[in-house]
Backbone as numpy.savetxt, mean C-alpha at the origin, in Angstrom:
# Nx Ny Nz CAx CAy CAz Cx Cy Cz
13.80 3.27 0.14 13.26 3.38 1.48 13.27 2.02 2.16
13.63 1.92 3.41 13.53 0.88 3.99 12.24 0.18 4.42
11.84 -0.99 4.54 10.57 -1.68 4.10 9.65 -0.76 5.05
9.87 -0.51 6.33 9.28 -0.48 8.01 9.09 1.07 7.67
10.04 1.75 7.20 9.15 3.19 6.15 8.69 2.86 5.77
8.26 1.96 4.58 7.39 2.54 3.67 6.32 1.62 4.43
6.25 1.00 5.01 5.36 0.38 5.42 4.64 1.49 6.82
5.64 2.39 7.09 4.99 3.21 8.29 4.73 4.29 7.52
4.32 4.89 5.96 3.83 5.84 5.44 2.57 5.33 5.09
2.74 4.11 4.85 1.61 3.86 4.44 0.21 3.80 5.41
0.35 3.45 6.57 -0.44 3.93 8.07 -1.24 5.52 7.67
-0.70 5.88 6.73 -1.33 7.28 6.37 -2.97 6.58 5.52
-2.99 5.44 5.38 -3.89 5.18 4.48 -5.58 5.05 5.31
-5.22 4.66 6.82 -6.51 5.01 7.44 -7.16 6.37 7.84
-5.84 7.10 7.49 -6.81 8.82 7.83 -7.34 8.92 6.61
-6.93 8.73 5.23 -7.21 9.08 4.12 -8.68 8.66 3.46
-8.58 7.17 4.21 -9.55 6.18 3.64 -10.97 7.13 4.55
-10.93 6.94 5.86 -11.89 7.95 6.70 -12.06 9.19 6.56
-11.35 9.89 6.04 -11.38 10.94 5.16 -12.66 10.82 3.88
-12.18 10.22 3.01 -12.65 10.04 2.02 -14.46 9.28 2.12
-14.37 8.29 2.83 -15.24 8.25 3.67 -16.70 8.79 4.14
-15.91 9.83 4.73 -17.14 10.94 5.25 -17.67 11.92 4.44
-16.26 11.99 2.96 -16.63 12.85 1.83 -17.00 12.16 0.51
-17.12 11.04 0.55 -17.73 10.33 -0.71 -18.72 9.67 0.15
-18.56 9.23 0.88 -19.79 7.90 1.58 -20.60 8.38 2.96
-20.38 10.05 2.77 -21.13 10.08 3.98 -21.33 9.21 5.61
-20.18 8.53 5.45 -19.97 7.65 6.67 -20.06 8.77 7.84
-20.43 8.43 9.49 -20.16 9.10 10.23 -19.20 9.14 10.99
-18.17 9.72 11.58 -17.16 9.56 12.39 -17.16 10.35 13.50
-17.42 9.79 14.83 -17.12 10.54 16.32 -15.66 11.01 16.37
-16.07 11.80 17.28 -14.40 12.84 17.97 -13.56 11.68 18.29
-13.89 10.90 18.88 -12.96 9.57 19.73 -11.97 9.34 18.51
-12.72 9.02 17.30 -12.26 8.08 16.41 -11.24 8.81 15.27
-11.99 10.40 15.44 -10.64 11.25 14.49 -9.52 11.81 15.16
-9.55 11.55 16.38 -8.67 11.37 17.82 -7.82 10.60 17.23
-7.78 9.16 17.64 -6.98 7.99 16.93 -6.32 7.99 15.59
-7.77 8.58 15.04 -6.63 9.19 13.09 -5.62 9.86 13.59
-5.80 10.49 14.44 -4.85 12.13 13.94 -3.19 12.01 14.67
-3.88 10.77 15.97 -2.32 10.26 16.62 -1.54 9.58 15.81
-2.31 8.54 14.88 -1.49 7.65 14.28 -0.67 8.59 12.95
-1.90 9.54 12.40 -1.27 10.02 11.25 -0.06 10.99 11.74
-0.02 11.47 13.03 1.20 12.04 13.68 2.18 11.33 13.62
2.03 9.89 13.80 3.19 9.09 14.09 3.87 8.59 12.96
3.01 9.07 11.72 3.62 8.94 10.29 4.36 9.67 9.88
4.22 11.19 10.53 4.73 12.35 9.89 6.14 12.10 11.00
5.89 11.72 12.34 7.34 11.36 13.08 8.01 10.34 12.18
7.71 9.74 11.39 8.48 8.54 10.54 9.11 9.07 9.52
8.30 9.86 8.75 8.93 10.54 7.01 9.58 11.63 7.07
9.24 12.66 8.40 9.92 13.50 8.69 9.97 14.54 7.08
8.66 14.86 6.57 8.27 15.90 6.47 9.93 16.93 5.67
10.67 17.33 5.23 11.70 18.76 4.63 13.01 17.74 5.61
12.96 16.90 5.83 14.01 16.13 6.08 14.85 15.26 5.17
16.26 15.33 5.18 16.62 14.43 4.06 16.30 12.90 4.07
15.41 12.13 4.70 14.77 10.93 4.32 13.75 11.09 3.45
12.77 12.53 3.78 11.78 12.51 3.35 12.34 12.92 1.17
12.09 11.68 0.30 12.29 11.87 -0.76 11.00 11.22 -2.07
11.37 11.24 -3.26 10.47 10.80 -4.03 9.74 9.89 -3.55
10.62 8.54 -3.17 10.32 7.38 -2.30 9.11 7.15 -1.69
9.37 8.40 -0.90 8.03 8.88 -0.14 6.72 9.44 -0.31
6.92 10.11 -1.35 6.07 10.67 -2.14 5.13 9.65 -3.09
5.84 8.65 -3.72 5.07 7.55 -4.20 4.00 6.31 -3.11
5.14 6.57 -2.43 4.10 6.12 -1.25 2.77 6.24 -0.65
2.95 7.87 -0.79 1.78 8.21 -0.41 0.63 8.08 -1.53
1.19 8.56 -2.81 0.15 8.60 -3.63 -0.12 7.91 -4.14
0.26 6.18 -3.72 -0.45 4.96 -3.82 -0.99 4.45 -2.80
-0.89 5.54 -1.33 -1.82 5.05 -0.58 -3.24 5.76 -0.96
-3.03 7.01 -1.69 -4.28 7.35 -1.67 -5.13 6.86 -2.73
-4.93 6.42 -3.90 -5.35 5.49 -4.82 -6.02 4.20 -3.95
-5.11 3.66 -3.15 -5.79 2.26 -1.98 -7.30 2.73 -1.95
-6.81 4.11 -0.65 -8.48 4.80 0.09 -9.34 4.45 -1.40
-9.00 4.98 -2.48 -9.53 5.01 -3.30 -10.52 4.24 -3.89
-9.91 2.80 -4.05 -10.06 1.29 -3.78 -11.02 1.31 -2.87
-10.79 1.13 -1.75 -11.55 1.27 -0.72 -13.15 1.87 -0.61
-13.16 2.83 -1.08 -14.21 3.33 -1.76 -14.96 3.05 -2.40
-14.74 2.65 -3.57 -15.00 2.04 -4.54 -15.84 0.13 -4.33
-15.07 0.05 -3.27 -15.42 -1.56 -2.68 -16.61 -1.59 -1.23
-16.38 -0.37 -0.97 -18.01 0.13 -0.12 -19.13 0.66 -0.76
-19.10 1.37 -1.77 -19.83 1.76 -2.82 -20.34 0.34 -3.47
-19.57 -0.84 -3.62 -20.37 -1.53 -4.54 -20.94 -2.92 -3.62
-20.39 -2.91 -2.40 -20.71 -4.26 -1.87 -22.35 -4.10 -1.45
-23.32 -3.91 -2.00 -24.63 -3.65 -1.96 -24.86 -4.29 -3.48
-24.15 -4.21 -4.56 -24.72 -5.08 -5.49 -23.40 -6.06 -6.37
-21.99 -6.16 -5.39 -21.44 -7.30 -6.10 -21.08 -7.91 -4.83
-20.59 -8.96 -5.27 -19.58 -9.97 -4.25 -18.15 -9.71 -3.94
-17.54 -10.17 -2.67 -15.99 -9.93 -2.58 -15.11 -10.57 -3.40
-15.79 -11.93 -3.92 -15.06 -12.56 -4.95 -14.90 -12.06 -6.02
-15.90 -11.20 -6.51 -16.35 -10.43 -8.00 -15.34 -9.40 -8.09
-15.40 -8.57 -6.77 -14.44 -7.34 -6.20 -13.06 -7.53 -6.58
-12.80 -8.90 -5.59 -11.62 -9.09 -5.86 -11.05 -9.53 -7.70
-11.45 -10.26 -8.20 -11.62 -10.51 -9.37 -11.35 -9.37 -10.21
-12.09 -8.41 -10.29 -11.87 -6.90 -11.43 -10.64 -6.59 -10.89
-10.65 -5.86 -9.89 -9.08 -5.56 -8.99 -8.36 -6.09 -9.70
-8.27 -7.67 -9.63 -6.89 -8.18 -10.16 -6.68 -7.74 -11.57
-7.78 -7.99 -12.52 -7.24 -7.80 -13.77 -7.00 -5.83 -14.12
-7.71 -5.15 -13.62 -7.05 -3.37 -13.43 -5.61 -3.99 -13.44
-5.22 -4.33 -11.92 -4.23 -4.38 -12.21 -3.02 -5.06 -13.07
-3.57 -6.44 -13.25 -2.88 -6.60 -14.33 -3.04 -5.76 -16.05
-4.27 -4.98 -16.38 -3.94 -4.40 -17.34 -3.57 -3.54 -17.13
-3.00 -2.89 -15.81 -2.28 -1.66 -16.01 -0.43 -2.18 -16.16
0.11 -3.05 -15.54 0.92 -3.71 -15.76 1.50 -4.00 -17.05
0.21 -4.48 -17.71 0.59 -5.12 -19.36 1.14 -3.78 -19.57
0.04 -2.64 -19.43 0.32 -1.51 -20.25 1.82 -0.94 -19.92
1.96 -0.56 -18.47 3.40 0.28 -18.20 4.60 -0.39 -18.34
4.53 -1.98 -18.77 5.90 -2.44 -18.75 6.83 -2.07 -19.67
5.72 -2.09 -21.33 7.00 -2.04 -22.37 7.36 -0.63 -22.23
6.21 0.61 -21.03 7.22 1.58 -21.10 8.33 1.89 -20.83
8.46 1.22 -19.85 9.87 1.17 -19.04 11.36 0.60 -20.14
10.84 0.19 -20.99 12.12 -0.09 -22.18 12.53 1.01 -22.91
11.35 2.04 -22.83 11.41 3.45 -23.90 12.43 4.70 -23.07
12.33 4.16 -21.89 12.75 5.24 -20.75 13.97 4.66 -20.08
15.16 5.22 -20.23 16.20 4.83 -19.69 16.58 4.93 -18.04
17.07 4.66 -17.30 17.57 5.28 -15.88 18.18 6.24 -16.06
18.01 7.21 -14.91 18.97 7.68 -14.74 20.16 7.48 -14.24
21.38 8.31 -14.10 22.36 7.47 -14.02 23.04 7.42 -12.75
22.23 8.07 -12.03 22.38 8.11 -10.48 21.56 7.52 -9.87
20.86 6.65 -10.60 19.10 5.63 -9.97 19.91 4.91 -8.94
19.04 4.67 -8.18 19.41 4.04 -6.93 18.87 2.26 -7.47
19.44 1.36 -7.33 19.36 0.05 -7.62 18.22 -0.54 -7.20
17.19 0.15 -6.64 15.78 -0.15 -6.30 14.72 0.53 -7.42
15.28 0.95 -8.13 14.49 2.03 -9.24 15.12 1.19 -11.01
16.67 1.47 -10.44 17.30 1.09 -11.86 16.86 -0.22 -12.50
16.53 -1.37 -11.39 16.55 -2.64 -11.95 15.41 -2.78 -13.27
14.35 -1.37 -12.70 12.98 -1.46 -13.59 13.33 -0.88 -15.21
14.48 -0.64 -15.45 14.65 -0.12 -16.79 16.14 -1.09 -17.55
16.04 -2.03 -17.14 16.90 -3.14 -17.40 16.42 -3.98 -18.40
17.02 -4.38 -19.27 16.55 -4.92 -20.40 15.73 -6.37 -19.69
15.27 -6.94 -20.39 14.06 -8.32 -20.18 15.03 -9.48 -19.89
14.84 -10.45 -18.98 15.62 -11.34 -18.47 14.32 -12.33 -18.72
14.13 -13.75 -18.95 13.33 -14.89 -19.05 13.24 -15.06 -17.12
12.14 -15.18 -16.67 12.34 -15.76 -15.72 12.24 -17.35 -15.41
12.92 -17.83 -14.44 13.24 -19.07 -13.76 12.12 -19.70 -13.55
12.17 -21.29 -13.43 11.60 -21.91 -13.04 11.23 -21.46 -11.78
12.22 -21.55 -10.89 11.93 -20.72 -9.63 11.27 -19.13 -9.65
11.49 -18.58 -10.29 10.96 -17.54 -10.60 9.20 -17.27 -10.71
8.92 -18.18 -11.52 8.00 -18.59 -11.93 6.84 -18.68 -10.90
7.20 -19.74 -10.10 7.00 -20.36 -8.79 6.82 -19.50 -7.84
7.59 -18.51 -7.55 7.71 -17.49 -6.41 6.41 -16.63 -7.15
6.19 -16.16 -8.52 5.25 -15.05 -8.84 4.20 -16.11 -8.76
3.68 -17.00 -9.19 2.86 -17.83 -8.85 2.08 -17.96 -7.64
2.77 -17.94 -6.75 2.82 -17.76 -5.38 1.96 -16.34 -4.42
3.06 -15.95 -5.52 2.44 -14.19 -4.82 1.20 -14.28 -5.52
0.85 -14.30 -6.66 -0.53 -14.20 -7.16 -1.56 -14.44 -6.40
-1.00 -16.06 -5.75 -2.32 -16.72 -4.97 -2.68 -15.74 -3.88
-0.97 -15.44 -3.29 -1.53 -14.56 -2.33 -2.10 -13.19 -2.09
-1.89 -12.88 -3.11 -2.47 -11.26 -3.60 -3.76 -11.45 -3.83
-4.41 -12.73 -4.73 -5.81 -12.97 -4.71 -6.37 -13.24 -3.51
-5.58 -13.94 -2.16 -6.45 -13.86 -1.45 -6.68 -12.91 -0.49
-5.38 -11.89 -0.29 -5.81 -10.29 0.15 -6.90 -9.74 -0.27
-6.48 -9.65 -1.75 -7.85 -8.83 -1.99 -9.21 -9.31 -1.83
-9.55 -10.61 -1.69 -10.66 -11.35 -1.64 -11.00 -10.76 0.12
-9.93 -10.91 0.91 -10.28 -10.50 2.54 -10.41 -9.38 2.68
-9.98 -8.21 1.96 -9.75 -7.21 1.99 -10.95 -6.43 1.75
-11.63 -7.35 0.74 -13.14 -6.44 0.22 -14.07 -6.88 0.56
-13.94 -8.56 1.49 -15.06 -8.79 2.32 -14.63 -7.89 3.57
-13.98 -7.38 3.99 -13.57 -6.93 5.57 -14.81 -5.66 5.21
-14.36 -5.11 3.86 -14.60 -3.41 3.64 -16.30 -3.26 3.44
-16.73 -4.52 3.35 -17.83 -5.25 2.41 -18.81 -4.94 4.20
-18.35 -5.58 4.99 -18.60 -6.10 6.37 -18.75 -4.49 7.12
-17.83 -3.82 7.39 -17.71 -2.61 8.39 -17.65 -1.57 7.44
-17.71 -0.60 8.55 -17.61 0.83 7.63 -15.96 1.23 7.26
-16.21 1.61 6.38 -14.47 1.94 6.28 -13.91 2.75 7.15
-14.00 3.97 7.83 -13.62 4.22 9.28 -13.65 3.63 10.46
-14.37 2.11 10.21 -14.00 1.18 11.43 -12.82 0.26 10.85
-13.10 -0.26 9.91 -12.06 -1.88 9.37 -10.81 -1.30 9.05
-10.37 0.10 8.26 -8.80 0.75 8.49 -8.11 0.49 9.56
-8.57 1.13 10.55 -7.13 0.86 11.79 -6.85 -0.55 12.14
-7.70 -1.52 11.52 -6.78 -2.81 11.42 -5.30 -3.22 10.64
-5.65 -2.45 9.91 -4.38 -2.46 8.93 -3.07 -2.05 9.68
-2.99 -1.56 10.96 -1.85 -1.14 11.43 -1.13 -2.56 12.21
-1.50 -3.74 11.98 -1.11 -5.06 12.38 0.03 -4.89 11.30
-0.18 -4.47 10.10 0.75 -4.95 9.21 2.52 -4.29 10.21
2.26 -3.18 10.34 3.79 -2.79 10.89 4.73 -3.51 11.62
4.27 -4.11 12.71 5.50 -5.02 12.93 5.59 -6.30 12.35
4.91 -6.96 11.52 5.05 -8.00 10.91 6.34 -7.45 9.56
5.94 -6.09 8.93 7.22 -5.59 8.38 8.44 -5.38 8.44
8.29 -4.90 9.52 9.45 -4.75 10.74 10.18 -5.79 10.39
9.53 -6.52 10.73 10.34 -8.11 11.17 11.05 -8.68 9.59
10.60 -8.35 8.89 10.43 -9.06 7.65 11.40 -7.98 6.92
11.58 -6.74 7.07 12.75 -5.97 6.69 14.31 -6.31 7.52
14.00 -6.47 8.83 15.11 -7.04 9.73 15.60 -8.62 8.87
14.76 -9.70 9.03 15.11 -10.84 8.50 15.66 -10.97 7.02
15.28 -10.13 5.86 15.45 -10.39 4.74 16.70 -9.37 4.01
16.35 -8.19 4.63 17.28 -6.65 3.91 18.36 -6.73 5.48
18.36 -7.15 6.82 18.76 -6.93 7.49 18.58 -5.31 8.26
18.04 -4.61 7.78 17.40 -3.21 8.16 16.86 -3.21 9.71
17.61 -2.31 9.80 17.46 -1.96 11.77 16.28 -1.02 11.45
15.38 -0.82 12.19 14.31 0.15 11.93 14.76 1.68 12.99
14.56 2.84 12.87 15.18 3.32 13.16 14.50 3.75 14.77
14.80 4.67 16.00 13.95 4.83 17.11 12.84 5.75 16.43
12.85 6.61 15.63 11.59 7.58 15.34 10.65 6.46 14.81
11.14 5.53 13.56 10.29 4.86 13.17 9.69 3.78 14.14
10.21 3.31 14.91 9.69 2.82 16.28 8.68 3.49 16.40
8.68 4.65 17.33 8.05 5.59 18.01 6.65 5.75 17.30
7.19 6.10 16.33 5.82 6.33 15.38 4.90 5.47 15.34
């Protein structure tokens, strides 16, 4: 999937999160505001297009790691009454790194298939040492992943989660841009639109 998809499925993650929300956290939500859900989550379904041949696995993972996020999300309104965003962020990281430790050596047990698309296949490729540079670049991302999540769970920490979601829709054209510059990917007019 091209970045500005998956980055415009993921926009599905503020109906979900407000969703979840009003059914785990009893949050309240006015008409105005499930108004705004329901345009944007329209403008998702104009993006994935739903029994269309874009709409594929791709997509499907997408979603069901956005809803794991809401999930997150949850979980980080539920506790900011007795931990810190630093603390928050902190567990987060290591979940995810022990889920990591755990699924990697699966991926050695499980071959590609042989029609994998080179965005899938690379993950069942035997172990390469990484680079100095390599190194450096994951290094990198770490810092910056620690400090998402550190903003991420003071934001959630701060507002209700049906208010601080529809910020997250800043991310789309910064994707945009960043699928154009790097993959060269034209985004398409629906995904515009949306």
């Amino acid at each position: 999937l091209p970045l500005a998809d998956v980055e415009a499925i993921r926009f599905s993650g503020p109906l979900m999160i407000t969703l979840l929300s009003v059914v785990i956290l009893g949050e309240q939500v006015g008409p105005r505001r499930w108004s705004a859900l329901l345009v944007g989550f329209g403008g998702v379904l104009l993006i994935i297009r739903p029994g269309a041949a874009t709409f594929n696995l791709g997509s499907i993972f997408v979603l069901i790691s956005v809803f794991f996020y809401a999930l997150v999300v949850m979980v980080t309104r539920k506790l900011q009454t007795s931990d810190s965003s630093a603390t928050m962020a902190y567990y987060s990281s290591l979940v995810y790194l022990a889920a990591s430790l755990t699924l990697t050596p699966l991926a050695g047990l499980v071959s590609a298939p042989p029609d994998a698309h080179p965005s899938i296949a690379f993950l069942f490729r035997a172990w390469t040492m990484p680079t100095t540079l390599d190194l450096v670049i994951m290094a990198g991302l770490g810092l910056i992943w620690a400090t998402w999540t550190y903003l991420m769970a003071r934001a959630y920490s701060l507002a209700q989660a049906s208010v601080a979601a529809p910020f997250e829709y800043v991310a789309l054209p910064i994707n945009i841009l960043w699928g154009f510059l790097i993959w060269h990917e034209i985004p398409t007019v629906l995904t515009l639109a949306g």
